[in-house]
BAVEXDO-246433 format. One record per residue: residue in one letter; residue number from 1; x, y, z of N, C-alpha, C in turn. Coordinates in steps of 0.001 Angstrom, whole numbers, always signed. Layout:
# residues N
A  NUM  X  Y  Z  X  Y  Z  X  Y  Z
...
END
This chain:
# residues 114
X  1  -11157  +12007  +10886  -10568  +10785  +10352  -9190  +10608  +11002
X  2  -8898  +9402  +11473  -7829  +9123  +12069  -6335  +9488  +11109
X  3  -5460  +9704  +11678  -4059  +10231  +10576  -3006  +9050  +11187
X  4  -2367  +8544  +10457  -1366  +7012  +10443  -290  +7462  +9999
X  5  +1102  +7223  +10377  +2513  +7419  +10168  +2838  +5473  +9225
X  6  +3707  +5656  +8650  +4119  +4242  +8242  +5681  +4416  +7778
X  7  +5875  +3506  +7181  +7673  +3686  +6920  +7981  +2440  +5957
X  8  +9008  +2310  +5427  +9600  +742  +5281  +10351  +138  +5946
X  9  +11019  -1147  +5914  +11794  -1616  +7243  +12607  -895  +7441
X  10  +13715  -79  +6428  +15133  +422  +6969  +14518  +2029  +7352
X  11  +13490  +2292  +7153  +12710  +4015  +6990  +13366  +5282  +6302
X  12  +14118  +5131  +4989  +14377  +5557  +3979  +13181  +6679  +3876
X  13  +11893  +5788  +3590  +10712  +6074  +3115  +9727  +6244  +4121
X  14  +9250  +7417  +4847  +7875  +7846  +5268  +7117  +8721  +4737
X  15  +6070  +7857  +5751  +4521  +8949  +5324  +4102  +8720  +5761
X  16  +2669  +9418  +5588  +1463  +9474  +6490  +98  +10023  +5937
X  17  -911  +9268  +6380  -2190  +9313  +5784  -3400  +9120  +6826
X  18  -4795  +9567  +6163  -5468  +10079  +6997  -6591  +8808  +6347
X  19  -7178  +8291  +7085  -7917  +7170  +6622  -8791  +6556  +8143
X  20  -9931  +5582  +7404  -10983  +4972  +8550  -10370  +3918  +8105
X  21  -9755  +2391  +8907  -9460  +1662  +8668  -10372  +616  +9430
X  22  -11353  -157  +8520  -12231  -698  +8625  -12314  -2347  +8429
X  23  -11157  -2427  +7661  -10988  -3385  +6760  -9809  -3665  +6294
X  24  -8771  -5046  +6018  -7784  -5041  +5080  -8349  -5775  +3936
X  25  -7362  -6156  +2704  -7924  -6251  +1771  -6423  -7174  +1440
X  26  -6726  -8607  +683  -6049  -9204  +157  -6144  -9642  -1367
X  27  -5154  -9467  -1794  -5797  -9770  -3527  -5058  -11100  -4133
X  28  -5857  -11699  -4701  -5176  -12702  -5500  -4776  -12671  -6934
X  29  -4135  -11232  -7269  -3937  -11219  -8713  -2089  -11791  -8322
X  30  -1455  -11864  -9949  -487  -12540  -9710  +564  -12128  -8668
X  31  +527  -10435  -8653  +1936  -9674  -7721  +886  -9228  -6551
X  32  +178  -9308  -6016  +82  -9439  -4742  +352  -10899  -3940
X  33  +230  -12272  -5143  -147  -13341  -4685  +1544  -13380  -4347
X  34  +2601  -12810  -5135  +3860  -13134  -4983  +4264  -12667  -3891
X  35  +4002  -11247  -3750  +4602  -10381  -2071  +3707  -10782  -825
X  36  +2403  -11223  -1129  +1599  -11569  -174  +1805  -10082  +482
X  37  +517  -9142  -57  +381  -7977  +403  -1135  -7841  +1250
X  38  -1208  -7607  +2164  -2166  -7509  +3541  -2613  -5900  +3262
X  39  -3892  -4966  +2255  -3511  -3688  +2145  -4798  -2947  +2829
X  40  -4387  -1293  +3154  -5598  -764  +3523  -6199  +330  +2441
X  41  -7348  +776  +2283  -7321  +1214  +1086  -7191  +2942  +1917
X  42  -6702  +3615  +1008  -6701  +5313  +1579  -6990  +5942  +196
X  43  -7090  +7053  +789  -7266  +8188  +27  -6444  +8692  -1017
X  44  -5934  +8611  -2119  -4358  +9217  -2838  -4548  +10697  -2343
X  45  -5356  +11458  -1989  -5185  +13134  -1956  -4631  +13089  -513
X  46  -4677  +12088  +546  -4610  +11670  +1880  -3444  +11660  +1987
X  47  -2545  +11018  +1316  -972  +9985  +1436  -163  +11032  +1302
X  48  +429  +11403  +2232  +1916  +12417  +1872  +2960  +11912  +2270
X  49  +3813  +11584  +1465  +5374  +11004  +1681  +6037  +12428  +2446
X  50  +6579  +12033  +3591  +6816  +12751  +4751  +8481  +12509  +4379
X  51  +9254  +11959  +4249  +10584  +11225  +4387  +11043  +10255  +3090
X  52  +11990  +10224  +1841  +12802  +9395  +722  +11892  +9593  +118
X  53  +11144  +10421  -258  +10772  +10588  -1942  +11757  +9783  -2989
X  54  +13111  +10218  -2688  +14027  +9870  -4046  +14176  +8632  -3573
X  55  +14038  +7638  -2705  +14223  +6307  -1877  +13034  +5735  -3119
X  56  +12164  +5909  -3273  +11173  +5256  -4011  +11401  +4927  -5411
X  57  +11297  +3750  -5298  +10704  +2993  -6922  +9608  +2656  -7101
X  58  +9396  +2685  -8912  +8002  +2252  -9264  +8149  +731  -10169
X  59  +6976  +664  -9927  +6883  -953  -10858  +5183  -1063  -11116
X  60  +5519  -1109  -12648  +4297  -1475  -13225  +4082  -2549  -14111
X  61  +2519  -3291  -14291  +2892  -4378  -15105  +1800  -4492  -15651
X  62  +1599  -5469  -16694  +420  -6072  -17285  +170  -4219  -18328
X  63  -1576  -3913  -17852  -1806  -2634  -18464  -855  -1363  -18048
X  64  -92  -1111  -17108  +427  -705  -16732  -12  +912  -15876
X  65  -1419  +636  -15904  -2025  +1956  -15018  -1949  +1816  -13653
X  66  -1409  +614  -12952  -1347  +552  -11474  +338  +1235  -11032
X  67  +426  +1905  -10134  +2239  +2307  -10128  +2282  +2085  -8621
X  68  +3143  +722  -8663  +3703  +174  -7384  +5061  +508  -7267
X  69  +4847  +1284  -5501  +5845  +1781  -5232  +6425  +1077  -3794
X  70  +7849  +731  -4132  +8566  +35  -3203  +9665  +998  -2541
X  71  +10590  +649  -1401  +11901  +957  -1241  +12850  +829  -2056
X  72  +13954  +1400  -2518  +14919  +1237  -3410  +15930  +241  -2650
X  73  +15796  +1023  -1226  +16899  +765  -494  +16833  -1072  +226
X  74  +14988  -1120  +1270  +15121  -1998  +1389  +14084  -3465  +886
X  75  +13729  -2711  -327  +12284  -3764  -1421  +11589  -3755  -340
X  76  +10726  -3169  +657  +9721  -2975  +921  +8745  -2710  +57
X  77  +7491  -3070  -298  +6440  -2556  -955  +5716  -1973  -295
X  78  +5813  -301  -269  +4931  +248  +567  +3323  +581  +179
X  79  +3087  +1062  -557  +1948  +1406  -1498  +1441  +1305  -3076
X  80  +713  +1007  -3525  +254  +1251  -4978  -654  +2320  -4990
X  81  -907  +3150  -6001  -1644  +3547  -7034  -2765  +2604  -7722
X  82  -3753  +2833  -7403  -4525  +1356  -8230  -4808  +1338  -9448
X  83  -5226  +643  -10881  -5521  -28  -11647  -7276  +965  -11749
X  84  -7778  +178  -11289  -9511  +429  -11370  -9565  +1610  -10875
X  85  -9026  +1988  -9376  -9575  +3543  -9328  -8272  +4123  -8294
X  86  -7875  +4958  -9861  -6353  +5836  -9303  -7022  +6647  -8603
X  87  -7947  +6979  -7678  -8390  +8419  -6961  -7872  +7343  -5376
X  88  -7392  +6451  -5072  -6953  +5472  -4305  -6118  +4795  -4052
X  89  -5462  +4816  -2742  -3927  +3777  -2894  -4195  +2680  -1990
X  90  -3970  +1794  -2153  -3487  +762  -1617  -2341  +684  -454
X  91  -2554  +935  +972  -1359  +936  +1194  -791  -708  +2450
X  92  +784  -1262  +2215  +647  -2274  +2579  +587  -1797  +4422
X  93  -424  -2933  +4704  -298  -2732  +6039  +358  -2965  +7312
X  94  +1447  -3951  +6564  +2205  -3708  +7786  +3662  -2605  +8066
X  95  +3337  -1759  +7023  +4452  -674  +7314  +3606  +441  +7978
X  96  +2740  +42  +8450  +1706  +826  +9587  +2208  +1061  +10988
X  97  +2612  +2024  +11609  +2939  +2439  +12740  +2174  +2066  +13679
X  98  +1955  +1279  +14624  +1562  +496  +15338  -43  -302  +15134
X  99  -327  -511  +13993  -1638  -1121  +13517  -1603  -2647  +14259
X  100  -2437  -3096  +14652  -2753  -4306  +14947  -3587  -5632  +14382
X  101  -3037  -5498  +12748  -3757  -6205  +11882  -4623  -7538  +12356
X  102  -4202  -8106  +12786  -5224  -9504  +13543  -6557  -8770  +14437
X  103  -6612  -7416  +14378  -7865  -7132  +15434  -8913  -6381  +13889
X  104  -8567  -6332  +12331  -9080  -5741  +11547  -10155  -6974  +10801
X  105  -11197  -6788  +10252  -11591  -8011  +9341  -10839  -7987  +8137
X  106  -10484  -8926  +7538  -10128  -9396  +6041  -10889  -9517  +5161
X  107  -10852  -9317  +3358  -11360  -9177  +3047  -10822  -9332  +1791
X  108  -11326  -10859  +1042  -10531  -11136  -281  -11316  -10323  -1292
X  109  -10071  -10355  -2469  -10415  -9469  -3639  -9795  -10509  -4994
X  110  -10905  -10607  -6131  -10391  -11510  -6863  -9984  -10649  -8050
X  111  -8421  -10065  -8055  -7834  -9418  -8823  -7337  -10177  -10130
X  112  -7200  -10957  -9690  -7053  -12590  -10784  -7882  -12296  -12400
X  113  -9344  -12009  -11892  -10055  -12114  -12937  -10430  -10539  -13450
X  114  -10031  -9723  -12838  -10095  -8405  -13426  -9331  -7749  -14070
END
């Protein structure tokens, strides 16, 4: 399985994860619709924060089992924790170390109604 470096804009915050990236995934529930998040799905046992552990904030909402984690430093949203299945993160894709999102298929998700 391929292994991916990522960061946030100011790179406070790295990591890196081991994932088949097949697919992005867009959701239309209300806080993705706000950040307009482009995500890939990985592994949570996969994701190791390499760099600002203490750089990280969380934000949760609604039921509050999803834990979205941003930059402190520069509100990047780098990854979530998901909702439906915490064995999985969400991570956003363009803090992807050289990914070329326009060459991936898309792939809406109607978070709206779940």
């Amino acid at each position: 399985m391929p292994r991916y470096t990522a960061s946030c804009h100011c790179g406070a915050v790295k990591f890196a994860f081991d994932a088949q990236i097949d697919e992005l995934v867009i959701c239309n529930c209300s806080l993705c619709t706000k950040r307009r998040a482009v995500m890939v799905s990985v592994p949570r046992d996969s994701l190791q924060i390499l760099e600002g552990h203490s750089a990280l904030s969380s934000y949760r909402w609604n039921t509050g089992q999803a834990h979205h984690h941003f930059c402190s430093t520069c509100g990047i949203y780098t990854f979530h924790q998901r909702r439906i299945d915490p064995a999985m993160y969400s991570v956003n894709a363009f803090c992807i170390d050289g990914l070329d999102v326009s060459a991936i298929p898309l792939r809406h998700v109607d978070g709206r109604s779940r």
